[in-house]
Structures are given as C-alpha cells and as structure tokens.
C-alpha positions in Angstrom: 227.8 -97.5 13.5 226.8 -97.4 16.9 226.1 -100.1 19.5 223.6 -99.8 22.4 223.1 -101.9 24.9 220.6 -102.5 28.1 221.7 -100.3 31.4 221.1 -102.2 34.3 221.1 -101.6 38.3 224.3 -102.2 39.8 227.9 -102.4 38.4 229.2 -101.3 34.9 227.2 -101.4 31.4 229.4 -100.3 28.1 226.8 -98.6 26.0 228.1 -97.2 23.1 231.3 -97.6 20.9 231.4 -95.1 17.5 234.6 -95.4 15.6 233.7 -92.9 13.2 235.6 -90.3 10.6 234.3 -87.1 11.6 234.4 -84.8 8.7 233.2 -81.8 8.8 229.6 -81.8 8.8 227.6 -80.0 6.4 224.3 -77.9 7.2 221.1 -79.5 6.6 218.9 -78.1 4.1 217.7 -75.4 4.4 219.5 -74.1 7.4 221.6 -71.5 8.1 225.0 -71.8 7.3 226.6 -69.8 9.9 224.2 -72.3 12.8 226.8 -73.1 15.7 223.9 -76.1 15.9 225.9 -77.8 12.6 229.3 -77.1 13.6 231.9 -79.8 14.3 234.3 -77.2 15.8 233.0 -73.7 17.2 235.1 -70.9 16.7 238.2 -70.4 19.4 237.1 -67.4 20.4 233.6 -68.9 21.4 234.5 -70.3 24.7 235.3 -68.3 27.7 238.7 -70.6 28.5 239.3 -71.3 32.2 242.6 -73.1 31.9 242.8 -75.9 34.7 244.7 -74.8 38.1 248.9 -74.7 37.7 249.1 -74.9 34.0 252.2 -73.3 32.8 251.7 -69.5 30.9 251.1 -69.5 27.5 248.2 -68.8 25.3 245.0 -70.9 26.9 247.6 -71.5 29.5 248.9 -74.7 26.9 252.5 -73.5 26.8 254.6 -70.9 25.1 253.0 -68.9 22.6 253.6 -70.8 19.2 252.3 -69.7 15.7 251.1 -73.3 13.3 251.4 -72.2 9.9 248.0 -71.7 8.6 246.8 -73.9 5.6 245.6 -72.2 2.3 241.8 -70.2 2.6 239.8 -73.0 0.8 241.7 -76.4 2.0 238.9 -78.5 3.6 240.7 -79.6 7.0 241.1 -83.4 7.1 238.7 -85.5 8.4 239.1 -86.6 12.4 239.2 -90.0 13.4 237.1 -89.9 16.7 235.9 -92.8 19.2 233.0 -92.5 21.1 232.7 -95.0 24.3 229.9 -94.4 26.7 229.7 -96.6 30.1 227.1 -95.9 32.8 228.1 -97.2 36.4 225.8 -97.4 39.6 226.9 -95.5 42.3 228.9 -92.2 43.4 232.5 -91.1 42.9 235.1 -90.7 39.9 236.7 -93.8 38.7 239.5 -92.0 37.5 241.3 -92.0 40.1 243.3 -88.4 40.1 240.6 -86.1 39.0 239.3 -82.5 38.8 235.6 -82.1 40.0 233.1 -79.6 38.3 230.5 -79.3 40.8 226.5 -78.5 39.3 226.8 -74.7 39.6 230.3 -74.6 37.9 231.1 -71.5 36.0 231.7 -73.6 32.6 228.1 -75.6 32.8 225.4 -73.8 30.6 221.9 -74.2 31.6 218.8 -74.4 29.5 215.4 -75.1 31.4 212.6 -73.5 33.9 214.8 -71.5 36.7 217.3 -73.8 37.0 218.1 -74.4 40.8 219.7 -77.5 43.3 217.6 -80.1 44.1 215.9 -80.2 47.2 216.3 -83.8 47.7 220.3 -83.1 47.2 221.7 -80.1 46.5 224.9 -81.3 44.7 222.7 -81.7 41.7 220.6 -79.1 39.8 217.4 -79.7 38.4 215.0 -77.2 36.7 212.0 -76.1 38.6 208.6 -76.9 37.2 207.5 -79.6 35.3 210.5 -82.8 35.5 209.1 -84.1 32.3 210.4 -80.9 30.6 213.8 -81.0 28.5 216.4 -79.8 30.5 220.2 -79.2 28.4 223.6 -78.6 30.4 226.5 -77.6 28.0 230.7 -77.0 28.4 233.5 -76.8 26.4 236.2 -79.0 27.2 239.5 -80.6 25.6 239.3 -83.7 28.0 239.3 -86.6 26.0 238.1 -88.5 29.2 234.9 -86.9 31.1 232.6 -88.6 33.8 229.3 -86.8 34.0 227.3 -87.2 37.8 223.6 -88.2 37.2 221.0 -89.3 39.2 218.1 -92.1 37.8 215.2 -89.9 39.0 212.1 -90.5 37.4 212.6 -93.2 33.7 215.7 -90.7 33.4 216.3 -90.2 29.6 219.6 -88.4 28.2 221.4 -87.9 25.0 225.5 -86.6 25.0 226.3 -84.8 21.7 229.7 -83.4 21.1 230.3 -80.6 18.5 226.8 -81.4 17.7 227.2 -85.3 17.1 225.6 -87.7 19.3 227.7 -89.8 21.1 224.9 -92.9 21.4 222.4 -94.3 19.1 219.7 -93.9 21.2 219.0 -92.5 24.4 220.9 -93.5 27.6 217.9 -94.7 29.6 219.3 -94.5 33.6 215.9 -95.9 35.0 214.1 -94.3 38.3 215.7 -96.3 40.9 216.7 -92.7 42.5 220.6 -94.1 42.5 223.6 -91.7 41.4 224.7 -92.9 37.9 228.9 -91.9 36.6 228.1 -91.9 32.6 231.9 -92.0 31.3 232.6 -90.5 28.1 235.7 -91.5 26.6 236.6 -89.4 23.1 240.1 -90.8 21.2 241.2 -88.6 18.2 242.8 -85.7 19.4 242.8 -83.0 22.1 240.9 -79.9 21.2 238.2 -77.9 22.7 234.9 -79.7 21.8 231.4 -78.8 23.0 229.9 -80.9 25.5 225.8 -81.5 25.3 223.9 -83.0 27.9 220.2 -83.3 27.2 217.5 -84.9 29.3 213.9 -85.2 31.1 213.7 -85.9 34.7 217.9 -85.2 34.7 219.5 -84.0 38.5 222.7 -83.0 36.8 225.4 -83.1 39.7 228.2 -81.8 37.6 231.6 -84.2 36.0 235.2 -85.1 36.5 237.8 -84.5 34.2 241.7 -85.1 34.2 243.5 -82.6 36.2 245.2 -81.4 33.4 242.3 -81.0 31.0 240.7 -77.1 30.5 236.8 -76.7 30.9 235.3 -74.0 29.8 231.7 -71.9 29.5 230.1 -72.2 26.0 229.7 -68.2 24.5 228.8 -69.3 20.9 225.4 -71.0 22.3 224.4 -67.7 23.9 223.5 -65.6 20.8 221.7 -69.0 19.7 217.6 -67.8 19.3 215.6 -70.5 21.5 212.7 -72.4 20.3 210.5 -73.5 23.1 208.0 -76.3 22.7 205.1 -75.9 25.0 203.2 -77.1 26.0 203.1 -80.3 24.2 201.6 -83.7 24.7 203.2 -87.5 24.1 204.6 -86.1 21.0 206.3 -83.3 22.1 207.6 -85.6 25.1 209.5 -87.9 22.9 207.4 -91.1 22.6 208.8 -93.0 19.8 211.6 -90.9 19.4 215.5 -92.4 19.8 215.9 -89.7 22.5 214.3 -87.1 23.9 216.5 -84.4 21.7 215.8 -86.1 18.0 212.2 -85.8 18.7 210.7 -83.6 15.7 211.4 -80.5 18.2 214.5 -81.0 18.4 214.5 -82.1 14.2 212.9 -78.6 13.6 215.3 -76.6 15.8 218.5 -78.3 14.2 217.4 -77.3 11.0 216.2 -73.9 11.9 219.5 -73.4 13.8 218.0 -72.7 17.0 218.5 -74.1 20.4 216.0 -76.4 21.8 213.5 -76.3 24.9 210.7 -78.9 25.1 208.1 -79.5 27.9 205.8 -82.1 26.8 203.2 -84.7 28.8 201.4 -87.8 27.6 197.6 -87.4 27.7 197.7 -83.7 28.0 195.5 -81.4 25.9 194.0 -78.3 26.3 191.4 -79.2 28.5 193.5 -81.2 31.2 193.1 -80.3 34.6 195.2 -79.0 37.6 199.2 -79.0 37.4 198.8 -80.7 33.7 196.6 -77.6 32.5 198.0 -75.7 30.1 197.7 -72.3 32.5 199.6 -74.5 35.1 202.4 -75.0 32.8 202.4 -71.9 31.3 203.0 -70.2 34.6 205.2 -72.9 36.5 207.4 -74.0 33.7 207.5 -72.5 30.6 206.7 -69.3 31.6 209.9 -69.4 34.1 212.3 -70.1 31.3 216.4 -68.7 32.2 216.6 -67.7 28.6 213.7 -65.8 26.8 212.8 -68.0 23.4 212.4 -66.2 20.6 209.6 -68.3 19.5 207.4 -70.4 21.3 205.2 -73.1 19.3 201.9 -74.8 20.8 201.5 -78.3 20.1 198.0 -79.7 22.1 195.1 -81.1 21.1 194.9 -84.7 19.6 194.0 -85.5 23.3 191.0 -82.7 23.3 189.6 -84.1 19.9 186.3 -86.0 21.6 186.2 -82.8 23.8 184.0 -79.7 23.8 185.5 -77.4 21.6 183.8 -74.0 22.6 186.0 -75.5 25.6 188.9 -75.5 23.7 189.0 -72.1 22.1 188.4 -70.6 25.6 191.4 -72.2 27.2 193.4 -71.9 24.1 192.4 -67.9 24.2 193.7 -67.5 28.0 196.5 -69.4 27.2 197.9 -67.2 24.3 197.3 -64.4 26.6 199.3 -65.6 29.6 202.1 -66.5 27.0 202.4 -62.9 26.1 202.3 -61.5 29.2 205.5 -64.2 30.1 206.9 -63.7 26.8 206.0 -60.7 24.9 209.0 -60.2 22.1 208.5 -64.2 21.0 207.0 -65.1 18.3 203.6 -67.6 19.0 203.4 -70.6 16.9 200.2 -72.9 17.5 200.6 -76.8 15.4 197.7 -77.8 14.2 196.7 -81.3 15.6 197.7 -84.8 13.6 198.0 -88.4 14.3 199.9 -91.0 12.7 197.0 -92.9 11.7 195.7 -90.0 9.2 193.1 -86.5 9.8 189.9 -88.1 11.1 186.5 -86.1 11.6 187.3 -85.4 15.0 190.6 -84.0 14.2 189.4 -81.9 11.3 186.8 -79.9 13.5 190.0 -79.8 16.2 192.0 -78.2 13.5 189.7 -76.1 12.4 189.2 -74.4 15.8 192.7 -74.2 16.5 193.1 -72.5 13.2 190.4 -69.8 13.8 192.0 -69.0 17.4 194.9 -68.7 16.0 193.7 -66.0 13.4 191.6 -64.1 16.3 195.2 -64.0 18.8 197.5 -62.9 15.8 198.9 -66.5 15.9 200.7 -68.1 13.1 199.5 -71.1 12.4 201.0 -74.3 11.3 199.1 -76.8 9.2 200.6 -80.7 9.6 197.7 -81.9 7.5 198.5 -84.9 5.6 202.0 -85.5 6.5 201.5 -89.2 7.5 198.4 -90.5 6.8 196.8 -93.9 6.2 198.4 -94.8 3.5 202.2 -94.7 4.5 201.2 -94.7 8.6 203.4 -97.9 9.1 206.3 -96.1 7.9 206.3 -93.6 10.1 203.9 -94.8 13.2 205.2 -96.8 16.3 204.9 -100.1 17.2 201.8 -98.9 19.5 199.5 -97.8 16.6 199.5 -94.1 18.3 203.6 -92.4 18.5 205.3 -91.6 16.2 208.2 -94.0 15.0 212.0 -92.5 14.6 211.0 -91.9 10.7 207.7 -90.1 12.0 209.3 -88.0 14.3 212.3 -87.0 11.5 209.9 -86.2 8.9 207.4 -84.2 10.9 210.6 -82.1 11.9 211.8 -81.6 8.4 208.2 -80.4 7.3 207.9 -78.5 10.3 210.8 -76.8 10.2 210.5 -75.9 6.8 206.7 -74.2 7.6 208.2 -72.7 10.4 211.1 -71.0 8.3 207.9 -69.3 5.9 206.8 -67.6 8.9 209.8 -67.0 11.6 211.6 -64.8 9.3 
C-alpha cells in the first residue's frame, strides 16, 4: 500500500513509503507479451552501460568477470522485496553529501516530448518546447538504490516516477508553481541491479539527478524500438483531470496495454473551434507536430467542448487539421475518438459524433466509437467529484475499452 501525503513550500515532505513483494509482473490483457512497458527487469543487453568513473575492470566495470550458475529454463525467479520512499525538498543541491551529478543533457537521460531543449529561464534544466501542459517523459537506467532527481515547481508541476514499470507513489507528486527548485529523493531497498528509471510530467524543467559515486547510470535502448502513441490534441481529458497522475490517465491506460510508449498534449476547454495558440493548427504545428520521436499513431481526442458549436465549423477545422498532421507525420496511423462525457451521449454530443465520424470516413481516418462506455446509469462510478472529469475508475475503464478498439484497428 502506498501512502501520500501533502507537499508543501519549504523544508522536507516524505511522500510515499511502498514495502511491496515485486514479483514479476504479468502483461495485461491483451497486450503483448514481449512489451518492455510490462517488464519488471529489461533485458541486460538493453542498456547502453556507462560504468561510473574509476570502477575497477570487469564486465559492466563491477569486478572480475564471474559466471552465476544459471537456474533451470522454466524456474520463475523469486519474488523481490523492494521499498519505495519518495521525499520532496525545497531548494537546490544534493543532500547526499558525496555525490555524482547527471546534468539535464546527460548521455543516459531519454527524452520524450516537443524538441526537447534548456529552458530559457535556466538552462540547467530542459523543458520541451511548445505547449508546457503537454506530457513530457525523461528515462535512465540505473543500479543506484539512492537517486535525487532536480525539478523545478513551474507551472501546478505534476510528476509520476515509475521504476521497471511500477510506480513508485500512489498518486502524482504535485510540486506546486511557486517557480522554486524541488530535490525529489528516491530511495529503492531490495537489491542492486539495473532498474529503469521513469520520470513523467506536465509543466516539468527536468534539471537532471544525483546518484552515489559508485552507482552506474546508463541510456535506456529497449525503450527506443518502443512504437509511440501520441495523444493530440486533447482537451481536460486527455490532460489528466481526475486522473491519479498525469501518466494513468486513459492515454496512458491504452498505451500500457497496447505496449506503446506514451505522448500526451492535452488542454482544458479546448476543442476544435478554440482560438489562437489553443487552436488545434497551433498545436499541431508548435507542439505535436515537433515531436523528437515520430509516433507511429497519433489519436484525436476534441470535441465535447465544440458540442453547442457550429458544426460545418467543425468539420472544416477538423479537415485542415488531419491534413497538417500528415504533412508532420505521414507514416502514422490517424486515430480520431469520438466525443463522450461522463454524464452519458446527449443530443448535442450525438450530432458531434456524428460529424466527427463522417470526417473521419472522408480523410481515411479510423474512427473510434466511446459510445456508451459510462453513461447515466453507472456515471457516479466512474465521474469525478465535479460532475464533468473523469474519476480514476473513469479514466481506467475508458483506457481498457480504448485500447482494446484501438488494437482492432492499429494492427
């Protein structure tokens, strides 16, 4: 079970504490059983080791070369016994003392997000370009069992840690917008092996880590061949709201079960008609559009927010927008959702689904139907305490049916 409590300005909050039996996990349904996405320990060969400075020759640079006998072809390995703690401090600098700083443009830290660059405001962090309210994900490998990531609180700051795929919190570390640096400490008992590091956030200056001098870091290859799924652009929904964090939304439910790697870029209120940097064209050319990895399929996710709206409107924006895409984008796969709410399909939403869907026909655009999925009857199961968001149920069980519409048309 995990424990999470308030973060606060100034001094020292202990957020999380997971004594948990780690075995190994098991692939959701329906996803690939090869996904890196579901697997507690990636291959050796999947990280590109940089062994820390002055170790002693050896394989990894651990030592002498020693061969462990291996254990029979089907033994399950034994469960590990891991402890997650996760403190977030106010204010710059390691607190452990001897350390080994990773600065933001590290060889070992993995980017995911819109040209990727330092911030302007200080370039000792990174921060992708375009939209802040888009997901941005730094990964590593690492056999530190002590690691001290560099934040900065920038705008309602909202990141989730996962290692090997688990998250480390309950919910999402929420650093607040007070524009201070924040040390997250992530202590990990149970053993010293290379785990993968996730960081994943909106509105996240990453300004690198600390680990112990003795501790190997190392660039995640496995997540390379990973297909991206990019949300975008979205609305509320695809933001997050409701969600524990802003990587368990139902993107980020879809693209575990789908064994992809996750991109969102999602802003409350937005629709197809919104105006200026918000417009879909906007974001299409500043943000997603800008992407350091190409997505192998990108799914649409507007219009609840366009559904009082003129919807000869609609269908023209929508039509520019699927063009732009392919001219960003032309090997991925466009996915449009049709539109839903968690209080059940209402007149206005029909005749906004039913435009979406014909657009979608006219561009070549698969088209997923989310008709019906919550609805009046079991809305309070699945609808947040503001009437509108979805709740953390809402959000898991639109991924799951999304993910498993997607699958019938992805292939």
């Amino acid at each position: 079970m995990f424990m999470l409590g308030a973060c606060g300005g100034g001094g020292s909050q202990e957020l999380a504490t997971s004594p948990v039996a780690m075995a190994p996990q098991q692939p959701p349904p329906h996803s690939p059983t090869h996904s890196p996405t579901h697997s507690p320990t990636p291959p050796r060969d999947s990280f590109a080791d940089t062994p820390a400075p002055g170790s002693p020759p050896g394989r990894d640079g651990a030592g002498p070369d020693t061969a462990a006998p291996l254990p029979p072809p089907d033994a399950e390995p034994p469960p590990e016994e891991l402890t997650y703690t996760v403190t977030v401090s106010t204010g710059d600098g390691t607190r452990l003392g001897e350390a080994r700083r990773l600065a933001s443009d590290d060889a070992a830290f993995r980017y995911v997000g819109a040209a990727p660059r330092p911030w302007s405001g200080d370039p000792s962090f990174r921060i992708a370009d375009g939209l802040a309210s888009q997901g941005l994900k730094v990964s590593f490998a690492t056999d530190a069992s002590l690691i001290e990531l560099r934040l900065l609180a920038y705008g309602n700051t909202q990141v989730e840690i996962r290692v090997d795929g688990v998250p480390a919190t309950a919910t999402a570390l929420r650093l607040g917008d007070d524009w201070q640096t924040r040390v997250v400490r992530l202590e990990l008992s149970g053993g010293t092996r290379m785990r993968q590091v996730e960081v994943f956030g909106r509105f996240m200056p990453f300004g690198g880590a600390w680990i112990p001098p003795g501790a190997r870091v190392a660039y995640p290859t496995n997540e390379d061949a990973l297909p991206l799924i990019a949300f975008a652009p979205g609305d509320s929904y695809t933001q997050g709201n409701g969600a524990p964090s802003p990587r368990r939304t139902y993107a980020g439910v879809a693209a575990d079960l789908l064994g992809h790697e996750l991109w969102t870029e999602g802003i409350g209120g937005s629709g197809w008609l919104s105006a200026g940097p918000q417009s879909p064209t906007s974001r299409i050319t500043t943000t997603l559009g800008r992407l350091n990895k190409p997505p192998a399929v990108i799914v649409t996710a507007l219009g609840f927010n366009d559904r009082f709206r003129d919807l000869d409107e609609v269908a023209r924006v929508y039509d520019a927008s699927v063009a732009m895409i392919r001219q960003a984008w032309p090997q991925a796969r466009l996915v449009t959702l049709g539109p839903w709410t968690p209080q059940g399909a209402t007149r206005e939403t029909a005749a906004m689904r039913e435009t979406l869907m014909r657009r979608a026909a006219a561009n070549a655009v698969d088209f997923v139907d989310l008709d019906g999925i919550v609805t009046q009857e079991n809305s309070t199961r699945y609808t947040d305490s503001d009437g509108v968001h979805p709740n953390a149920a809402g959000h898991q069980r639109l991924g799951e049916t999304i993910a498993e519409r997607l699958r019938a048309v992805i292939r």
